[in-house]
RODO-2510 file (C-alpha; in nm, 4 decimals, decimal comma):
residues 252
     n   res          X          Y          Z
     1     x     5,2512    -2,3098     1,8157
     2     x     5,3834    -2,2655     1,4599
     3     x     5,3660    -2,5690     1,2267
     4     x     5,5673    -2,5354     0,9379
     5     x     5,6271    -2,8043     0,6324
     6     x     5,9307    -2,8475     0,3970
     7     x     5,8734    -3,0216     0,1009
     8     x     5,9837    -3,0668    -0,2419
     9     x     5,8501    -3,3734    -0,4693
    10     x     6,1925    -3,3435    -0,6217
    11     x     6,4593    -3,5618    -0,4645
    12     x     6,7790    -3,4315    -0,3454
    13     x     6,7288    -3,0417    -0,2919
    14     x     6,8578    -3,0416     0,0595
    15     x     6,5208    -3,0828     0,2201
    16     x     6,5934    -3,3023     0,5186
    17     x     6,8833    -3,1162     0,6199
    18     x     6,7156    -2,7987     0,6067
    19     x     6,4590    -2,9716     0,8258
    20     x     6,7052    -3,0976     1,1117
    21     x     6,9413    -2,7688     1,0925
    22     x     6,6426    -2,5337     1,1279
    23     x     6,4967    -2,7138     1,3799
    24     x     6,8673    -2,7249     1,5624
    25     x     6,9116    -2,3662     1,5044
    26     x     6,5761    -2,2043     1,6213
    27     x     6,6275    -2,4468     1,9699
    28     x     7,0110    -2,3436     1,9714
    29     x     7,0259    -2,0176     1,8941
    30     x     6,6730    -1,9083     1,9988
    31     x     6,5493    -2,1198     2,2883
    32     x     6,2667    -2,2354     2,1232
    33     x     6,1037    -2,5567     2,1990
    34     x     6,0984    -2,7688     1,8485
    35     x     5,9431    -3,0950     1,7692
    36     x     6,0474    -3,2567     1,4588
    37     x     5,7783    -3,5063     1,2679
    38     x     5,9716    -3,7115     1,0227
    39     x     5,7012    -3,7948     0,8219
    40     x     5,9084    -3,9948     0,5309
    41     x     5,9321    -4,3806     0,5159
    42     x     6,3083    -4,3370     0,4322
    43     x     6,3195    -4,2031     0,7670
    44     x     6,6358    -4,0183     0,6603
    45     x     6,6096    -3,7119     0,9843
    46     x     6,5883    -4,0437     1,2096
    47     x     6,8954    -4,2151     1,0959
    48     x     7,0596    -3,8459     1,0581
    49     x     6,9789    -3,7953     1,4395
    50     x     7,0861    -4,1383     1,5187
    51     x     6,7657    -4,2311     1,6914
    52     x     6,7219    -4,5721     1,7119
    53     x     6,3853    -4,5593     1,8127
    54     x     6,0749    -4,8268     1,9522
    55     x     5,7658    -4,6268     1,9097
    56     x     5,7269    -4,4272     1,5619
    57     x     5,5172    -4,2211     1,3682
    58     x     5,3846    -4,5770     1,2010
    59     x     5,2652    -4,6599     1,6190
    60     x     5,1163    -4,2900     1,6179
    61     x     4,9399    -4,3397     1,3298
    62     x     4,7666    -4,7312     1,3121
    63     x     4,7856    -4,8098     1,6673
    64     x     4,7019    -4,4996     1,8456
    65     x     5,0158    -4,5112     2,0831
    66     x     4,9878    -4,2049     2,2907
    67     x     5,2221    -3,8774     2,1986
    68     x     5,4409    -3,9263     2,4840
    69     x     5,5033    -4,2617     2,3970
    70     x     5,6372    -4,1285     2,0321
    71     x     5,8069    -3,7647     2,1107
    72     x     6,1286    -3,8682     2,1518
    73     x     6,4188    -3,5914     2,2748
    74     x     6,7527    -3,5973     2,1258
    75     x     7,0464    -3,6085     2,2657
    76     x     7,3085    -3,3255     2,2456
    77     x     7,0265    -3,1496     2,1894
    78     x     6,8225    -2,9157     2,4208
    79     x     6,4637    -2,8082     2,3396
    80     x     6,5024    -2,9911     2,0236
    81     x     6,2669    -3,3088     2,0099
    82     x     6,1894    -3,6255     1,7630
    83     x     5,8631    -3,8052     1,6206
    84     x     6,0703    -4,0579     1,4189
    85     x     5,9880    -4,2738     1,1307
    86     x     6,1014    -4,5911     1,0095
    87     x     6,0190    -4,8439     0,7010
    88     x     5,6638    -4,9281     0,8855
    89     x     5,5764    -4,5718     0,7931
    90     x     5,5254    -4,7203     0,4467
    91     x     5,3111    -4,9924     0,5473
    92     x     5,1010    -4,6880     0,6871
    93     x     5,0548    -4,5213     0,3514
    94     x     4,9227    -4,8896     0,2115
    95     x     4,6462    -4,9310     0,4845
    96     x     4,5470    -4,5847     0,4734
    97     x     4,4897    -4,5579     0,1104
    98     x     4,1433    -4,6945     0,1461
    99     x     4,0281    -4,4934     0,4906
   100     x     3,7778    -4,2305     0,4741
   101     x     3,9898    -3,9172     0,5884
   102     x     4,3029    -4,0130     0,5511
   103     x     4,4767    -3,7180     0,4842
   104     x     4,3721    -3,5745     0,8160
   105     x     4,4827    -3,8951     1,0293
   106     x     4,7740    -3,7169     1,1860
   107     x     4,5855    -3,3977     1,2863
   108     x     4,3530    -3,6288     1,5194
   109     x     4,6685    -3,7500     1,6130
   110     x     4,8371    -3,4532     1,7154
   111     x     4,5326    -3,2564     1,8490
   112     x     4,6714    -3,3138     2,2172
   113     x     5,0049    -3,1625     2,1531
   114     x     5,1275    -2,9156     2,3270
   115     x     5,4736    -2,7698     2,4589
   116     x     5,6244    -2,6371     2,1599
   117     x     5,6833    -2,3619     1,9801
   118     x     5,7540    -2,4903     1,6357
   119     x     5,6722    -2,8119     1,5150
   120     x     5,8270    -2,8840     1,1599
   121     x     5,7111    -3,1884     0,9277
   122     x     5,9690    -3,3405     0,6938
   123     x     5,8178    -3,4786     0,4003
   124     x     5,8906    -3,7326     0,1380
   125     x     5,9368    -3,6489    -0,1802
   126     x     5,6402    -3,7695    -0,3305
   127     x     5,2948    -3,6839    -0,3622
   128     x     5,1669    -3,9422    -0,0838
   129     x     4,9594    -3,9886     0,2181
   130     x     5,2109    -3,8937     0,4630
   131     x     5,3038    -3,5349     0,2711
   132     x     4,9085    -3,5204     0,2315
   133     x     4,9172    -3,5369     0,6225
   134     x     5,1737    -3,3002     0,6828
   135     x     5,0447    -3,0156     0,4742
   136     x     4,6624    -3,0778     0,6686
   137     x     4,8369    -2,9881     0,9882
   138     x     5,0876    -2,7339     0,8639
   139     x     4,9647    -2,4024     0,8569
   140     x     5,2898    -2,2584     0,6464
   141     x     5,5538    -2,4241     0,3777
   142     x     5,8849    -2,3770     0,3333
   143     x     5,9986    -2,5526    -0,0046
   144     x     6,3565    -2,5524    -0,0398
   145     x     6,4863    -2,4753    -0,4133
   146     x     6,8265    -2,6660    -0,5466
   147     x     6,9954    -2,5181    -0,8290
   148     x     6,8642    -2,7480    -1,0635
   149     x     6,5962    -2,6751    -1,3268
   150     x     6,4542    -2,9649    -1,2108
   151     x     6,3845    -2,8665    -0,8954
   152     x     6,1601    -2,5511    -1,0081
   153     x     5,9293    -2,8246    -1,1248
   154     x     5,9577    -3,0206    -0,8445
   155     x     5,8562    -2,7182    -0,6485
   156     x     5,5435    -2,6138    -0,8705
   157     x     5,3967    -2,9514    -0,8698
   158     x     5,4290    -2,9295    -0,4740
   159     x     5,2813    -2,5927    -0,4395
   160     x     5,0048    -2,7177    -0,6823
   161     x     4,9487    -3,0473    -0,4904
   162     x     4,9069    -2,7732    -0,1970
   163     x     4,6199    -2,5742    -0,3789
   164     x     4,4515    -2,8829    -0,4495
   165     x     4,4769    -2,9884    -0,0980
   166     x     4,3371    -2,6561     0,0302
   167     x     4,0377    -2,6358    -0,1771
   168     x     3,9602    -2,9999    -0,1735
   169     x     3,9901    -3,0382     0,2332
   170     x     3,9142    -2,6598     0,3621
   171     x     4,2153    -2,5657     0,5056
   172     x     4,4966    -2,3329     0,4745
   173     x     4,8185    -2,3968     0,4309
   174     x     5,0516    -2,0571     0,3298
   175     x     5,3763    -2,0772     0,1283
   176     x     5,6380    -1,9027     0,3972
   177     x     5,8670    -1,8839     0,0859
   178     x     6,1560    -2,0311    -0,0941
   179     x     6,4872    -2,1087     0,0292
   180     x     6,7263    -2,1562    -0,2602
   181     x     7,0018    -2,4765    -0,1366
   182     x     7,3632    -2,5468    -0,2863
   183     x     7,3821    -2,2442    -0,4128
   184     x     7,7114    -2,1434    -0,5638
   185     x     7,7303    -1,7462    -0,7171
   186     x     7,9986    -1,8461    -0,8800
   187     x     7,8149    -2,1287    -1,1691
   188     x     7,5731    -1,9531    -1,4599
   189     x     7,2795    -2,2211    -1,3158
   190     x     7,2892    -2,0662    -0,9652
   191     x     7,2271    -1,7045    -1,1555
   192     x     6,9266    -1,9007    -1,4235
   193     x     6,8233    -2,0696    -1,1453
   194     x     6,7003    -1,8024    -0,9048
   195     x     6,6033    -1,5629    -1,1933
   196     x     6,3426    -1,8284    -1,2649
   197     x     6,2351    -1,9070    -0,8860
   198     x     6,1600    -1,4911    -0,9140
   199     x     5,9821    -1,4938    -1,2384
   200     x     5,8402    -1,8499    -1,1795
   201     x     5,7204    -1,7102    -0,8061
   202     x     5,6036    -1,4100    -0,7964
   203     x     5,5133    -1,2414    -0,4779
   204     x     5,6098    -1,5557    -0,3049
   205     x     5,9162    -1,3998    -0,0460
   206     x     6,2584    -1,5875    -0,1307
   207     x     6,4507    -1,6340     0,2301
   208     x     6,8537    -1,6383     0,2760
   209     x     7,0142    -1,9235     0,0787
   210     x     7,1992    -2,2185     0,1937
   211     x     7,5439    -2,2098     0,0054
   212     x     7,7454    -2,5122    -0,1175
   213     x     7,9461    -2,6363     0,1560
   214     x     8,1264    -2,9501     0,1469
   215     x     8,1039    -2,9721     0,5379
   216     x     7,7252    -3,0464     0,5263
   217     x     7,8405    -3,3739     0,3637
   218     x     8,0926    -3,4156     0,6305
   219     x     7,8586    -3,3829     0,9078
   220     x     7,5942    -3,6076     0,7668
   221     x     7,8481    -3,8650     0,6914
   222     x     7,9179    -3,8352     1,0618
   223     x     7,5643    -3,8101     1,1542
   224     x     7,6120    -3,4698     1,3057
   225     x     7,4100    -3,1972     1,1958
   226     x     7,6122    -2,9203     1,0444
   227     x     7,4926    -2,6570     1,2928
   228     x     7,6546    -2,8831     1,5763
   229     x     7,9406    -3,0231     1,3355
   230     x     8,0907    -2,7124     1,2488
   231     x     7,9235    -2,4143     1,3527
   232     x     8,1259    -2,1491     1,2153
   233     x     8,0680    -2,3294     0,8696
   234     x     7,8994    -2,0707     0,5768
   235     x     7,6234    -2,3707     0,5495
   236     x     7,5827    -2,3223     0,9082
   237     x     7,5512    -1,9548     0,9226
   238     x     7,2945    -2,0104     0,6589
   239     x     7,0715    -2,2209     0,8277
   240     x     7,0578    -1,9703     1,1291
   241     x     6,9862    -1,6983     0,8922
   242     x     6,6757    -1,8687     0,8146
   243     x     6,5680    -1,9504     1,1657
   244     x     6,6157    -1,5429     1,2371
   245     x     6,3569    -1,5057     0,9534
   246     x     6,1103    -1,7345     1,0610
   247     x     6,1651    -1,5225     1,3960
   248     x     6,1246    -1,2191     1,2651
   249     x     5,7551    -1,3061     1,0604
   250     x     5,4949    -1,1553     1,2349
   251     x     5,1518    -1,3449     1,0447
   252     x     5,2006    -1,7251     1,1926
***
């Protein structure tokens, strides 16, 4: 079972799309069994699915509510399943704050699963308890890279937070790579932009980019993932690009 995280404590790179048209595309195109954790209290991949859920990750996490009580599958989509989250999620991060091992709550929580061959965590963008959580039980990251300066630093304070987290906890958590989002080869800040993710990054692979595309916008706005929306879409094409090189890694 590979467990992969995205995350990026800057807002607005594209994170929780990559998260839902990844998943999508390694179920669609691949037959792969996924299981999405939305792990943010903005619960943004819920409300993009339109799950309108009972149990969530909040009910996983303080009341013990068994797994198949939470995994939820979505519909329109085969192989492709759903821990959501909700607002409660934050209420989670308040009363776990205190607890003695709270950033490996979710791993005792998860320790039954089984069934899958991918399970991705979406993460908020900040450095909290529930993207504490997610990195414990992922054993890669993907951290997606918008062509914003800002973004770089987003993405070196996450990959930082991730050192600290490995040393402090004993566990190991490896950076899958970068995948540059909104990228446009036409701008000058696309071209700055990924010269620095290569001189910023070193030795850390870069994976196919997910171009501009104003159908992504579309399809949220119709809360259809892109992949589904509009297949034949560049943004699309993109997003299965990634999911073959996931495939094709050989060290999970």
């Amino acid at each position: 079972m590979r467990r992969l995280v995205i995350a990026n404590f800057k807002g607005g790179v594209g994170k929780t799309t990559l998260a839902v048209n990844l998943g999508i595309a390694l179920s669609r195109r691949f037959g792969r069994r996924v299981l999405l954790v939305d792990t943010d209290p903005s619960a943004n991949v819920t409300a993009h699915l339109r799950v309108r859920p009972e149990r969530t990750l909040y009910h996983l996490l303080m009341e013990d509510v068994p797994l198949d009580e939470v995994v939820l599958s979505v519909d329109g989509f085969d192989g492709f399943f759903l821990i959501p989250s909700s607002r409660a999620t934050q209420a989670a991060e308040f009363q776990l704050s205190s607890q003695v091992g709270r950033e490996r709550i979710l791993e005792r929580r998860l320790k039954g699963l089984k069934g899958f061959d991918y399970v991705i965590f979406d993460t908020p963008p900040s450095v909290s308890v529930m993207a504490q959580n997610a990195f414990v039980c992922a054993g890669f990251a993907l951290i997606p890279v918008s062509m914003d300066p800002m973004s770089l630093l987003g993405a070196s304070t996450t990959i930082g937070l991730l050192r600290e987290i490995e040393r402090g906890l004993d566990v190991n958590c490896e950076i899958l790579g970068i995948v540059p989002t909104f990228v446009d080869s036409r701008l000058v800040i696309t071209r700055v932009v990924m010269a620095a993710i290569e001189n910023r990054f070193d030795g850390v692979r870069v994976l196919p980019g997910i171009r501009s595309d104003t159908g992504v916008r579309q399809a949220t706005a119709s809360q259809v993932p892109i992949v589904a929306h509009n297949p034949k879409s560049r943004a699309a094409a993109d997003f299965v690009a990634v999911a073959e090189a996931l495939e094709q890694f050989k060290n999970w």
